[in-house]
C-alpha positions in Angstrom: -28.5 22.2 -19.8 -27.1 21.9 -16.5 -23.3 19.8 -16.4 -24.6 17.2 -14.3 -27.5 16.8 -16.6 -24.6 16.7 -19.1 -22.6 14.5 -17.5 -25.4 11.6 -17.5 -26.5 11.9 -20.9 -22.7 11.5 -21.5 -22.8 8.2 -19.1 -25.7 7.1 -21.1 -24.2 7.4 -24.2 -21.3 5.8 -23.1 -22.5 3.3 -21.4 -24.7 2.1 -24.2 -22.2 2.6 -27.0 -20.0 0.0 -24.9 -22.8 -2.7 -24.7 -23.1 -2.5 -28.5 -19.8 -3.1 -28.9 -19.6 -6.3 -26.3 -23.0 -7.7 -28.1 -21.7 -7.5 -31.1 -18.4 -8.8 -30.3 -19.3 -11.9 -29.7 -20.4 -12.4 -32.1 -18.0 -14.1 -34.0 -17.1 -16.1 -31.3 -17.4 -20.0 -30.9 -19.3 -21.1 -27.6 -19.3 -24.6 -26.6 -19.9 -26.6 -23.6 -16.7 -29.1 -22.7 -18.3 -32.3 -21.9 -15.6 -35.1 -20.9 -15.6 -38.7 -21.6 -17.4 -40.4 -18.8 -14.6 -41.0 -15.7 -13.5 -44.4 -14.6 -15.4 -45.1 -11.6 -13.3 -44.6 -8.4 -12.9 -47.7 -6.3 -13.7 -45.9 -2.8 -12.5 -46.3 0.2 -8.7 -47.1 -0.9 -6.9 -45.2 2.1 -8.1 -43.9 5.0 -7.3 -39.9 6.1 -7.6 -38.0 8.9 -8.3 -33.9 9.5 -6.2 -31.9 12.3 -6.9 -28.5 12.8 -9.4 -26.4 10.5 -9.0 -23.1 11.4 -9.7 -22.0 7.4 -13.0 -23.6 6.0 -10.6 -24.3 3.0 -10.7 -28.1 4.6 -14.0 -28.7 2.7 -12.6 -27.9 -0.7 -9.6 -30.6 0.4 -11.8 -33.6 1.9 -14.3 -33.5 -0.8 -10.9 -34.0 -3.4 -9.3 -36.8 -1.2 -13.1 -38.1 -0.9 -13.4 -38.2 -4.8 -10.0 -39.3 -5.4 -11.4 -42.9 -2.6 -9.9 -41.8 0.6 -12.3 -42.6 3.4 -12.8 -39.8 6.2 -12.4 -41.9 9.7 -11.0 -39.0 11.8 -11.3 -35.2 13.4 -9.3 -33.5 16.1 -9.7 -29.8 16.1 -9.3 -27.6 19.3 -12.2 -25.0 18.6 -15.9 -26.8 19.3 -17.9 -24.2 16.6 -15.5 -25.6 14.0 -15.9 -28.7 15.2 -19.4 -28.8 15.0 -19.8 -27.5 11.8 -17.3 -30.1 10.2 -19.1 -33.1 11.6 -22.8 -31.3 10.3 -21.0 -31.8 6.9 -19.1 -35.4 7.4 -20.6 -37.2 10.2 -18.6 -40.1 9.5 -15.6 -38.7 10.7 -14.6 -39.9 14.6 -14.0 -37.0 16.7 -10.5 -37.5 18.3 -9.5 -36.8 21.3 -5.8 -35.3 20.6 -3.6 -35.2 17.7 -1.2 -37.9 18.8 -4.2 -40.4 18.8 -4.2 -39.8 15.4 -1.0 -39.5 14.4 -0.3 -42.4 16.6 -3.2 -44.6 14.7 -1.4 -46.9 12.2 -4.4 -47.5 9.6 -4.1 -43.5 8.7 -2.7 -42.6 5.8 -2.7 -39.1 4.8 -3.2 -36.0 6.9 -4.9 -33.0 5.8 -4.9 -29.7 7.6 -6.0 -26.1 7.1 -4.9 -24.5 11.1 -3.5 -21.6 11.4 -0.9 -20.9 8.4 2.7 -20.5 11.1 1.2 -24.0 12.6 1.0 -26.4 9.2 4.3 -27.2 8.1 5.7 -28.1 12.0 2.4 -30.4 11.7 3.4 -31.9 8.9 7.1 -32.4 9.7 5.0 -34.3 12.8 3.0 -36.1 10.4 5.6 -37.7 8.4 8.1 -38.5 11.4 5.0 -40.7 12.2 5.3 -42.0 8.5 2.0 -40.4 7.1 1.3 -38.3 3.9 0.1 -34.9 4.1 -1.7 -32.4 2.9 -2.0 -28.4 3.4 -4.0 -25.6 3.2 -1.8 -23.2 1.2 0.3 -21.7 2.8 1.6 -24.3 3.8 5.2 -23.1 4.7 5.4 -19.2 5.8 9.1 -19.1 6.0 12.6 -20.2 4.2 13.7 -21.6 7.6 10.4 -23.7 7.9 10.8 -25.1 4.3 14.4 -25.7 4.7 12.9 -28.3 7.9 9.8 -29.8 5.9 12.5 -30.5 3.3 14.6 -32.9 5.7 12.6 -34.4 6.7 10.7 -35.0 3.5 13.8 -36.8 2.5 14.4 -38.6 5.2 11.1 -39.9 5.5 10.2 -40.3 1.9 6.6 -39.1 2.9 4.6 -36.9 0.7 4.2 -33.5 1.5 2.0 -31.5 -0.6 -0.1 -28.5 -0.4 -3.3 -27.6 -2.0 -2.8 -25.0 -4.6 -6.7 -24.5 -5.4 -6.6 -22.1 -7.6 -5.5 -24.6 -10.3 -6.0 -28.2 -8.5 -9.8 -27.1 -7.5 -10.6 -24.8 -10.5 -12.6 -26.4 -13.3 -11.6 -23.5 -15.9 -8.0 -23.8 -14.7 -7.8 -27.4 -15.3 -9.4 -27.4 -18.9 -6.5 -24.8 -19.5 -4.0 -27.4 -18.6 -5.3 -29.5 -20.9 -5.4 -27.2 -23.2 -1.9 -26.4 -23.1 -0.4 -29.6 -22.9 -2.3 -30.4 -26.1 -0.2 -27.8 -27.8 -3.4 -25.7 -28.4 -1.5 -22.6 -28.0 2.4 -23.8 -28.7 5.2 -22.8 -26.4 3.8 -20.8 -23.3 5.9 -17.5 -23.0 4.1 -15.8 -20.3 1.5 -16.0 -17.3 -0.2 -13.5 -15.8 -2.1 -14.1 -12.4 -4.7 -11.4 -11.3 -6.2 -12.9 -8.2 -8.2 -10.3 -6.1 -9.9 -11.6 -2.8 -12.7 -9.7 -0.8 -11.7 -9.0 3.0 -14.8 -10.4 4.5 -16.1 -13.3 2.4 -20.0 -14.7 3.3 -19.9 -17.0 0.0 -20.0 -20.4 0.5 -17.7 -22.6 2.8 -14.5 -21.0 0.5 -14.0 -18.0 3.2 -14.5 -16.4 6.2 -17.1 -13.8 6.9 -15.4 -12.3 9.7 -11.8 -12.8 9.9 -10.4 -14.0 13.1 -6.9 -12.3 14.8 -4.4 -14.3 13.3 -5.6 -13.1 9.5 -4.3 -9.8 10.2 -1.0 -10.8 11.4 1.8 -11.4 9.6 3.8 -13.2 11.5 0.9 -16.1 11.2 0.1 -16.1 7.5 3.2 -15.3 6.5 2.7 -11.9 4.1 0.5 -11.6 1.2 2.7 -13.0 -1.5 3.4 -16.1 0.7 -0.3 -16.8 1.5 -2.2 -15.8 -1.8 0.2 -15.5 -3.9 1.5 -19.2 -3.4 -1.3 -20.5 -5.2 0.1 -17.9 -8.3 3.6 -19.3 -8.2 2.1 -22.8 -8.4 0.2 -21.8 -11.8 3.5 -19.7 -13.5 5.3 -23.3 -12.5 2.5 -25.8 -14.2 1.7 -23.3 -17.3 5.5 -22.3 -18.3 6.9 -25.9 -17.5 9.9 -24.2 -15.3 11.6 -25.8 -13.0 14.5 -23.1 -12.0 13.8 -19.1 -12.1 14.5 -15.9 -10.1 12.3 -12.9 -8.8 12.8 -10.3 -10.6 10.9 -7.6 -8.5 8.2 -8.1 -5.4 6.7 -5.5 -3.9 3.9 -5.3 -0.7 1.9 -2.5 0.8 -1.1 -1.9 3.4 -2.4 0.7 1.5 -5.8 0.9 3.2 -6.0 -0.7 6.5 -3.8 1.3 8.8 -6.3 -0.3 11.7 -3.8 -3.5 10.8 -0.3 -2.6 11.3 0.7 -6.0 10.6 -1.5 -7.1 7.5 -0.6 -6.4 3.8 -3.4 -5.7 1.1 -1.6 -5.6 -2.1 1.3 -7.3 -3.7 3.0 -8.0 -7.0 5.7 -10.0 -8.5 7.7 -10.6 -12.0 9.0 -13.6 -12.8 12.1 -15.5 -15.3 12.6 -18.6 -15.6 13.6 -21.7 -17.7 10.2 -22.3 -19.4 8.7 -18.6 -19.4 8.1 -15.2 -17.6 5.1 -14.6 -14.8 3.3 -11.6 -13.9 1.7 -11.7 -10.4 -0.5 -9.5 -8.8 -2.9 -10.2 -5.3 -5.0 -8.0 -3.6 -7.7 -7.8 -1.0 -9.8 -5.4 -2.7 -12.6 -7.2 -4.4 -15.6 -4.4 -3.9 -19.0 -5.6 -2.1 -20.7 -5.2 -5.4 -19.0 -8.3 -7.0 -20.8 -11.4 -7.1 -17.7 -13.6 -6.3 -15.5 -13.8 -3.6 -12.5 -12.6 -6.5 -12.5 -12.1 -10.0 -9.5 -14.4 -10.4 -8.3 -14.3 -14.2 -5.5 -16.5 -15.7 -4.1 -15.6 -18.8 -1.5 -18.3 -20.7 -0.1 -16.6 -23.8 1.8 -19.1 -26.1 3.3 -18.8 -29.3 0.1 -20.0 -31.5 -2.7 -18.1 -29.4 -3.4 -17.2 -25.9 -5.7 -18.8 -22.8 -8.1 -16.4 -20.5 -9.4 -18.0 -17.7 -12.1 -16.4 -15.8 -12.4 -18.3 -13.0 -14.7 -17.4 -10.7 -17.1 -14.7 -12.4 -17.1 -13.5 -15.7 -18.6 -9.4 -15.7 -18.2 -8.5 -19.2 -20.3 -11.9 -20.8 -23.7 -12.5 -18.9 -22.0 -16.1 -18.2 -23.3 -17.4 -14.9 -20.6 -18.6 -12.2 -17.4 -19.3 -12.8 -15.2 -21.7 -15.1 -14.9 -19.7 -18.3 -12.5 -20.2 -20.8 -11.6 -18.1 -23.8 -9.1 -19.3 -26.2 -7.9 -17.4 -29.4 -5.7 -18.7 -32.2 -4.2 -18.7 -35.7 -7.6 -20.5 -36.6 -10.9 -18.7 -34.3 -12.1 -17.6 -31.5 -13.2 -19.9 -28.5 -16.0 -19.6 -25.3 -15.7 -22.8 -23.6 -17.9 -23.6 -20.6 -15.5 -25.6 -18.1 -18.0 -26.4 -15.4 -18.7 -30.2 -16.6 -14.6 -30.7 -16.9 -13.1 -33.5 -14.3 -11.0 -32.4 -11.1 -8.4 -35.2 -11.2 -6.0 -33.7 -8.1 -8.0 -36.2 -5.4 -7.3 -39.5 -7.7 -4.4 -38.7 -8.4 -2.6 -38.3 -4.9 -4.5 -41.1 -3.7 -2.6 -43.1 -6.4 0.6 -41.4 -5.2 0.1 -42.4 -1.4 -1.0 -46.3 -2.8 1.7 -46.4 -5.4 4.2 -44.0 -4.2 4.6 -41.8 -7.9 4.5 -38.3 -8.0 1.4 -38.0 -10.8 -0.4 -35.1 -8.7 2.1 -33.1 -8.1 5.6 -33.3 -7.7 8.0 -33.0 -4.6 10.6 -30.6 -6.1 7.1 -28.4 -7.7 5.7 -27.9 -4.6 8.7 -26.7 -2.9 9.5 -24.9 -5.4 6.9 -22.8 -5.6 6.5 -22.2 -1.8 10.7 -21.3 -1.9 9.9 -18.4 -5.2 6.8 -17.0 -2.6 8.9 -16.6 0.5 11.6 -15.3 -1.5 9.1 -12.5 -2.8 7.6 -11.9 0.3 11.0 -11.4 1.7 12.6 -9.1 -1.1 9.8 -7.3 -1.3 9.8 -3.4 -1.8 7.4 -1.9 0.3 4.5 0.2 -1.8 3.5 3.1 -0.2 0.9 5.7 -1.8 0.0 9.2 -1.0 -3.4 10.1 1.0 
């Protein structure tokens, strides 16, 4: 017998051995479908927003959450007339301005989103509140410690919301059902996260990406390093899941392991995590393979001192399961599957309420900042990872 002959009857074997072992493993396990109490109608239209700048298609994600939560879309300035275009295709209710200040300069706006170019959001929204509007980011949202130490300023001197869209969590069905999981007590005290959140270079799927990525993606100084820009969202989850509210990096490190064309980009990063609520594990890449059928194979994992949460958010390989929004939870009683895709976003209502009442039920303040300060201190202790070819 030849070895390669060998070799493939040994795959074979393998191969099927493994399947047995997944079909029969699940055997045992509980599968349900979450299906929440019917929502409270949302009155609409109870605070008008505005959109400047849209460089990341991420904006659809954000005006379809402010939409949900009532805001009503009245206004557009964006400098590049492709994105332009393709925004008003999707909401053609939206005025098309004809300069930022005659938004920020229009009294009945509320809230400003944004998703420009990452170096270009927080000055905007220092802009934004000095003309005593809310406002809301694409993550990142803040690409250095001398940038959040301005936002911060003037976020107290204006009392103005500034808040970025961690969407990971705030726009993740699976994610959310975890929350409520946790906060239930489902699992007891959380002791540890760990993020793995891969993402695929050039991204055709859906409005979340971009197929071909433009100059500034490559360039450090404009998205600020991959622990700042990924990774924020990461650092937003360790926060929410281990209920901290002071901790320390432990270790960071960064690398451009594979694309030496891009001097100035980073491809891989990782962190670890202390703090007052619980340890974090984060790690972000840009290596998602072609052959995935998902932008990333994101995967939370929330282990408590009763059981433990696995969140697949976005595909699930091992199970068969369609899409995204799977949930596994395991403890001192069974096994769980839950299928998260029916369970309510509530991030949209909920800052909407915040910008009416002036609360902090979305998200608060000293959170956000928070978890933008533990990035960019990452990103800027970072060891650099370096492999041999």
């Amino acid at each position: 017998m030849s070895q390669s002959n060998s070799n493939r009857r040994n795959f074979i074997k393998t191969t099927s051995a493994l399947s047995g072992l997944l079909l029969f493993s699940g055997m045992d396990l509980k599968a349900e479908t979450y299906m929440p109490p019917t929502p409270a109608p949302v009155i609409p239209n109870r605070i008008k927003f505005a959109v400047i700048n849209i460089n990341h298609p991420h904006i659809y994600g954000m005006t379809n959450a402010i939409k949900r939560g009532g805001g009503e879309l009245v206004a557009l300035y964006a400098k590049e007339p492709n994105l332009v275009a393709d925004y008003l295709k999707t909401y053609p209710e939206a005025k098309l301005a004809k300069s930022e200040k005659e938004i920020l300069e229009d009294p009945s706006i509320h809230l400003i989103l944004s998703s420009g170019i990452p170096d270009e959001r927080a000055p905007l929204g220092i802009r934004a509140m000095q003309h005593g509007k809310d406002y809301l980011s694409d993550k990142p949202g803040i690409i250095t410690l001398e940038q959040l130490a301005a936002v911060k300023k003037v976020q107290m001197e204006t009392k103005r919301i500034f808040s970025i869209m961690y969407s990971e969590r705030l726009e993740n069905k699976g994610t959310e059902m975890a929350s409520q999981l946790v906060k239930s007590g489902a699992i007891g005290q959380v002791i540890q996260t760990v993020n793995l959140a891969p993402h695929r270079i050039n991204n055709s799927i859906g409005k979340t990406g971009l197929s071909v990525r433009p100059d500034w993606f490559f360039d450090k100084k404009r998205f600020g390093g991959i622990l700042t820009d990924i990774g924020s969202h990461q650092f937003d989850q360790y926060l929410h899941f281990t209920n901290t509210t002071e901790a320390e990096v432990l270790m960071s490190q960064v690398g451009n392991v594979h694309y030496p064309q891009y001097p100035n980009f980073e491809d891989f990063g990782d962190v670890m995590l202390r703090g007052n609520g619980g340890a974090g594990y984060i790690r972000v890449d840009w290596f998602t393979p072609d052959g995935l059928d998902s932008w990333g194979d994101g995967r939370l994992t929330v282990l408590g001192t009763e059981g433990y949460i696995e969140v697949r958010k976005n595909i699930d390989v091992a199970s068969g399961h369609k899409g995204g929004n799977h949930l596994y939870i395991t403890d001192n009683k069974q096994m769980r599957y839950i299928d998260c895709n029916n369970v309510n976003l509530p991030f949209g209502q909920l800052l909407v309420d915040d910008i009416l009442n002036r609360t902090e039920t979305a998200m608060t303040q000293k959170h956000c900042f928070l978890a933008t300060e533990l990035a960019l201190k990452a990103q800027k202790m970072a060891k650099p990872l370096v492999l041999k070819k």
